[in-house]
N, C-alpha and C positions, 0 to 999 in steps of 0.2 A: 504494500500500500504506500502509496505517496504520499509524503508531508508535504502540506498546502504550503506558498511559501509566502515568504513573511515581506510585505514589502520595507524597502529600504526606510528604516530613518530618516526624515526630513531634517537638516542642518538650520542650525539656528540661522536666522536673522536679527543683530544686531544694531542697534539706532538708539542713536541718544544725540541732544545737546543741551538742556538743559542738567545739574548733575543730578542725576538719581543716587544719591550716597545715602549712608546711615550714618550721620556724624560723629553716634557715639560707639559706633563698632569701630576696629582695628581694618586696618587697609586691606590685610589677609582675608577679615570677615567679607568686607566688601566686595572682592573678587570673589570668593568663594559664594557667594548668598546664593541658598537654591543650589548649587552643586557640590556642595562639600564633600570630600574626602571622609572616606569611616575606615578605622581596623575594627574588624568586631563590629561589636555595637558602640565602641567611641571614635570620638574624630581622633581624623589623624593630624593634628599640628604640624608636628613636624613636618610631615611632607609638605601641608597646603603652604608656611612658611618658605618652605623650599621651593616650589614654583611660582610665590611669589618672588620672590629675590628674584628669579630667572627671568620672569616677565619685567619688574622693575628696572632690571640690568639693560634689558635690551632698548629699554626708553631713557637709558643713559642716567634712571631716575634713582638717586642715592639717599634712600630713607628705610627706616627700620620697618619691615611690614608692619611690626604690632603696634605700630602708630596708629593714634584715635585719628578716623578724616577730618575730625573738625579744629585737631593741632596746625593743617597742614595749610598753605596757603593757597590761593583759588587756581593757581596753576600747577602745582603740586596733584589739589584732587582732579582736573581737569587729565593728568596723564594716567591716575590711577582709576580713570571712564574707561579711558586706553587699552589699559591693561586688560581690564575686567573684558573689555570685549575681543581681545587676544584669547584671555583663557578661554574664552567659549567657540572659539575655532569655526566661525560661522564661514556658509558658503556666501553671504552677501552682506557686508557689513553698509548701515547708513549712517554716513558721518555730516554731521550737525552742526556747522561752525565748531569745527574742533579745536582751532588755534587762537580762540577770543580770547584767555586768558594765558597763554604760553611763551614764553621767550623765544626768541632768533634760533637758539642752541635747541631747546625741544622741538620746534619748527618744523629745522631739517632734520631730526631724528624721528620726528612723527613722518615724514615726506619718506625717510629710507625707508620704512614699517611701512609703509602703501605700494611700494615699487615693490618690497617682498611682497603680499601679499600678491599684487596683481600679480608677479610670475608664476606664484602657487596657483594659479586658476580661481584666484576669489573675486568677486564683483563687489565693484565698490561704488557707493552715490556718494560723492561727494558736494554738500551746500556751503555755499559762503558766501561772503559780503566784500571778502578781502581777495577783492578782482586777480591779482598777480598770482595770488596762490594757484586758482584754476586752470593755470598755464603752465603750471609746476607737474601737476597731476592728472588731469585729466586729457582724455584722448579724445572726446565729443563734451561740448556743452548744450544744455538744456537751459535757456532765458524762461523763464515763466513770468506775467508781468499781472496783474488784479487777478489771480485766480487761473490765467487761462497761459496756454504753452504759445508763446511769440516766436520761436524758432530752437529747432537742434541742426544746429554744425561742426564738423572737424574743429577741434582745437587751433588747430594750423590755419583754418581762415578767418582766424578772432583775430585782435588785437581788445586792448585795454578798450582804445577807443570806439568803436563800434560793437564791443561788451556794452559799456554804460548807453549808449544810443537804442540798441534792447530796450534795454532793462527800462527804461525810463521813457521809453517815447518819442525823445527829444536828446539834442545836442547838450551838455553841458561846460559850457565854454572854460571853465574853472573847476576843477575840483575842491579848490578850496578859494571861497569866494570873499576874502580878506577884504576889510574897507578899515584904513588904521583910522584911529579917533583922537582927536586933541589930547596930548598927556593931563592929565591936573594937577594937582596936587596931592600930596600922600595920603592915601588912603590909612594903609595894611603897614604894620612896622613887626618885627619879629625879632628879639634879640637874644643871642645863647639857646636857644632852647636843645635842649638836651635830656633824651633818655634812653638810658644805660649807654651800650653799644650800637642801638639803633640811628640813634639820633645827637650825633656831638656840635653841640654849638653852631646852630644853625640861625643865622644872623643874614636878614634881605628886607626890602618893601615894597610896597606897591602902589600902583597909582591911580588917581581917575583916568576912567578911559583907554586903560592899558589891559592888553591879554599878555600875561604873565606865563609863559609856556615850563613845566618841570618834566626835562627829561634824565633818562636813565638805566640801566640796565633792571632787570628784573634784578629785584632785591636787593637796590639800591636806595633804600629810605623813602622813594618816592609817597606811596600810601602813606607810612608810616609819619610822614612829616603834615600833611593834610589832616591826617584823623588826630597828631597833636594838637593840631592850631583849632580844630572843629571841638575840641574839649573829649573826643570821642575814647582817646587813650590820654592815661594819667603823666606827665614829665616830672622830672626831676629839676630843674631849674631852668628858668626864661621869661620872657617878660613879653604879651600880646599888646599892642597899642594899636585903637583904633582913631582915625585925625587927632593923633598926636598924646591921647589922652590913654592909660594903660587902663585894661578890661583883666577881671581878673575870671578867665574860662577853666571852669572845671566840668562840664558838660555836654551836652551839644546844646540847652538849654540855656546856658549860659550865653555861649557862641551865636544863637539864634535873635538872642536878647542885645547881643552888642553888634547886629549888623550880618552876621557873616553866616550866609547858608553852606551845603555841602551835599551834590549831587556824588551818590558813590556808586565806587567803580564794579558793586551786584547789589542794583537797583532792586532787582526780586529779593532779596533777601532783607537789605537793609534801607533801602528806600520807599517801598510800599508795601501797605499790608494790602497784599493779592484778594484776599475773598472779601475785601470793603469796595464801596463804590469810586467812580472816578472822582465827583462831587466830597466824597466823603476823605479819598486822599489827599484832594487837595488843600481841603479848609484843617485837615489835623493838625498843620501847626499854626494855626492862629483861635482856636476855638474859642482861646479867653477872650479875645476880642469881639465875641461873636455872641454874648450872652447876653440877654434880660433879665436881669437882677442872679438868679441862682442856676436857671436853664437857657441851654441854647436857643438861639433866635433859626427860628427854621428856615424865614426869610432873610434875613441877613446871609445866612449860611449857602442858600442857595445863588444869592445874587453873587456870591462872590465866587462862588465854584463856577454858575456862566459865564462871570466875566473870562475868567481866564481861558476856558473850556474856547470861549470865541474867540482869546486877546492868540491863545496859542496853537490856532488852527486843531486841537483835537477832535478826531476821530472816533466818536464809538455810535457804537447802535442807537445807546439811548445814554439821558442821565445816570442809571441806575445799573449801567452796566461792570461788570468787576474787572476790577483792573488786573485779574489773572486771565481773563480772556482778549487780552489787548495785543498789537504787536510791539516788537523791542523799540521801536521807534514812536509809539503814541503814549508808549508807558514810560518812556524817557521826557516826554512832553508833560505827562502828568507828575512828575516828581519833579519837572523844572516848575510849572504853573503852584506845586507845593509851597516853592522857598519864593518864587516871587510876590506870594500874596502874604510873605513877610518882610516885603522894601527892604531886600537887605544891601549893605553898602559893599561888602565882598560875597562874589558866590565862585564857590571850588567847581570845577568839574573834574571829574578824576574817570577815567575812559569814558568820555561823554558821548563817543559813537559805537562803543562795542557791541556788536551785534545788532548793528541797524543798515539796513539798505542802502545803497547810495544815493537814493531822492531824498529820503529821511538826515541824509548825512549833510547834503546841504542846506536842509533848510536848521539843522541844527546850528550849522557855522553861522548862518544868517542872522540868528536870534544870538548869539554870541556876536555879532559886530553889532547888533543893535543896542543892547545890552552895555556893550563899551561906550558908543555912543553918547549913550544917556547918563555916561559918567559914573558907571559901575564899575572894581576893581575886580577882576576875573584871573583867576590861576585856571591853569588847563594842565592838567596829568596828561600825557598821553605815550604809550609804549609805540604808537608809530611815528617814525622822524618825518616820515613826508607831511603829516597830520601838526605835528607840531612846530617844523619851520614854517610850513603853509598858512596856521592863524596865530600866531605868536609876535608881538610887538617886541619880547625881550623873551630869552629863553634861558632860563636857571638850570647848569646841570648838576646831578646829585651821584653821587657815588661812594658805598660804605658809610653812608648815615652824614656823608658830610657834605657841604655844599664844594666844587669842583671846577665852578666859574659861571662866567655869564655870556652871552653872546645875542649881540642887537640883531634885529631881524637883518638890516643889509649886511653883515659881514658872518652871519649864519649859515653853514654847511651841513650836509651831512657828515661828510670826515670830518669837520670839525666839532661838532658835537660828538661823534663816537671819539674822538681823539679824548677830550675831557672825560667821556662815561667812563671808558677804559683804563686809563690815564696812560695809554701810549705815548713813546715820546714821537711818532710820528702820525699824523692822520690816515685814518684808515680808506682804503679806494674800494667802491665797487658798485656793480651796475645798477642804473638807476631803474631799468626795469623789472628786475626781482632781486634789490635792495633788499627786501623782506627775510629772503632767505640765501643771501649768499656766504659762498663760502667763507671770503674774509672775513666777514663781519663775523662769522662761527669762531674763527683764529681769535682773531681781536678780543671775544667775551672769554675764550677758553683762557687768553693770556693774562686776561682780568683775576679772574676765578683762581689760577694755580698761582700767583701773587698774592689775593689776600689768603688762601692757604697757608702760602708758607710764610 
């Protein structure tokens, strides 16, 4: 008699970009979840340990598995997404803006890990925002533009420029649509501030009307010096002064009250509470202002959530709709319309386009020269150089917690900015069409990296 036979196991399909993690589990747990290793009836640590190290290793990523995800930082757990869907060995993995929160160095070591993959015979979608990459990787693009498919073509007859011409409908004569603004007068003054190792004496200011650009290598203080000054993390000594007069911020509440918002760099996380409404994000940090006698003013409240709702072109269904069903680009809109219905005299951006579209991405930069315009003092985090010589009136570089120099938009490079990140004694060269991942610039962070080692 014949045994019927069994058809084959269907291989996973892999997709993510948002992080699916368990914060309070260890890295090992993470990758492991749902497929865990048993001897017996116990797990087996050890091994599952041990294949993590080997998936870690191959993304160049040097961390102890039995790290909690939520010790790690947002690029950290972003390769350990990677990993987790390495162990699961799928035949078509969907990669989700994978590189929104990763450095130059993980970049091209996630790019090697798809080029293996593809010669394994695995099928890969790759989505993203960050144009240059899709030229790195892919062999056919797919433009999709409201919903519906505008064209698939060979990789080979794209270019940058008639990628964004897709995508958008229309020419976009600028990528980054700069309009500089009268300097003013000092706004933002910072002096010493300093905590521990992260942050030594970090001493700058800022002005009316000025975009203030901080760049830097991944784990260069960058964040770290924003969330000081926003009250968000505690320091050890320095002095905040706003026109001239010192504010003393021990919270973001504090920072809130002295002028100075802070759009951050995982808005879903810590910029909106997702299952509230758009209305309802907006108006949370002013609610005290928004009361009749002990309770809130329903109409007050809603007048001011319209205003901005209209002042900042948002996007949703309805008033009542939740800001977890938005896209990256309307719910960055909603956490800017947040801090501007707090007139604040400094607002941070810290990746103020990651993971937004390129029509989203301009009209960002636009409300950012608007913004300067009107005599607001604006810092811009951002981990892309082209993004930050492109709206930057002065660009602060940081490196090892320390400040590294300064460079005015005209006399602004990218080599010369990687020169300061890095602290090479010469400017680093490389191509302007996939700057994003080239090899130099890989040499340049590694020669960084094996210096403050030793």
């Amino acid at each position: 008699m014949r045994r019927p036979v069994t058809p084959p196991r269907t291989r996973q399909i892999s997709s993510y970009q948002e992080l699916n993690q368990v914060p309070y589990l260890s890295v090992t747990e993470n990758i492991f979840l749902g497929s865990e290793i048993t001897r017996g009836v116990a797990l087996d640590w050890r091994e599952m340990h041990r294949r993590s190290r080997e998936l870690l290793a191959k993304l160049h990523l040097d961390i102890d598995p039995r790290t909690l995800i939520r010790d790690l930082g947002v690029a950290q757990q972003q390769m350990v997404e990677v990993a987790k869907a390495l162990h699961q060995q799928p035949s078509l993995i969907i990669m989700d803006e994978p590189t929104s929160a990763l450095s130059i160095r993980e970049i091209n070591d996630l790019f090697a890990i798809v080029r293996e993959l593809k010669a394994g015979g695995v099928s890969i979608i790759y989505t993203s925002h960050h144009l240059e990459e899709t030229f790195e990787v892919s062999d056919r693009i797919t433009v999709l533009r409201d919903g519906r498919k505008v064209a698939t073509l060979p990789a080979g007859e794209l270019d940058v420029e008639k990628l964004i011409r897709l995508m958008v409908g229309r020419d976009l004569s600028e990528k980054f649509p700069k309009e500089p603004a009268p300097r003013g007068e000092e706004v933002l003054r910072v002096e010493g501030l300093s905590r521990g190792a992260r942050l030594q004496n970090i001493s700058f200011s800022a002005y009316r009307g000025e975009v203030l650009g901080i760049a830097g290598l991944v784990g260069a203080g960058r964040t770290e010096l924003v969330r000081a000054i926003f009250g968000a993390d505690p320091i050890d000594e320095g002095q905040v002064y706003i026109d001239g007069r010192p504010v003393n911020i021990r919270s973001p509440q504090d920072a809130g009250a002295a002028g100075i918002g802070l759009l951050t760099e995982d808005r879903k996380s810590q910029g909106l509470v997702l299952l509230m409404s758009v209305p309802d994000n907006i108006t949370m940090s002013v609610l005290s202002r928004l009361t009749n006698g002990l309770l809130t003013s329903d109409r007050k409240e809603q007048a001011v959530a319209q205003y901005y709702i209209e002042n900042m072109a948002i996007k949703a269904s309805s008033q009542n709709q939740l800001a977890v069903n938005l896209s990256g680009g309307t719910q960055q809109k909603v956490v800017l319309g947040k801090w501007m219905a707090t007139k604040p005299r400094v607002l941070i951006f810290d990746e103020p386009t990651r993971g937004i579209d390129v029509g989203a991405k301009v009209e960002i930069y636009r409300t950012i020269n608007q913004l300067a315009a009107q005599g607001m003092a604006i810092l811009m985090v951002s981990s892309g150089l082209p993004e930050v010589l492109g709206m930057s009136d002065r660009i602060m570089v940081v490196g090892g917690g320390r400040i590294r120099g300064f460079r005015d938009r005209a006399e602004a490079t990218e080599e010369k900015i990687m020169a300061l990140a890095t602290g090479a004694d010469k400017p680093v060269s490389f191509s302007s069409q996939t700057s994003a991942v080239s090899e130099l610039l890989k040499r340049a962070q590694e020669a960084a990296e094996s210096k403050s080692k030793g």
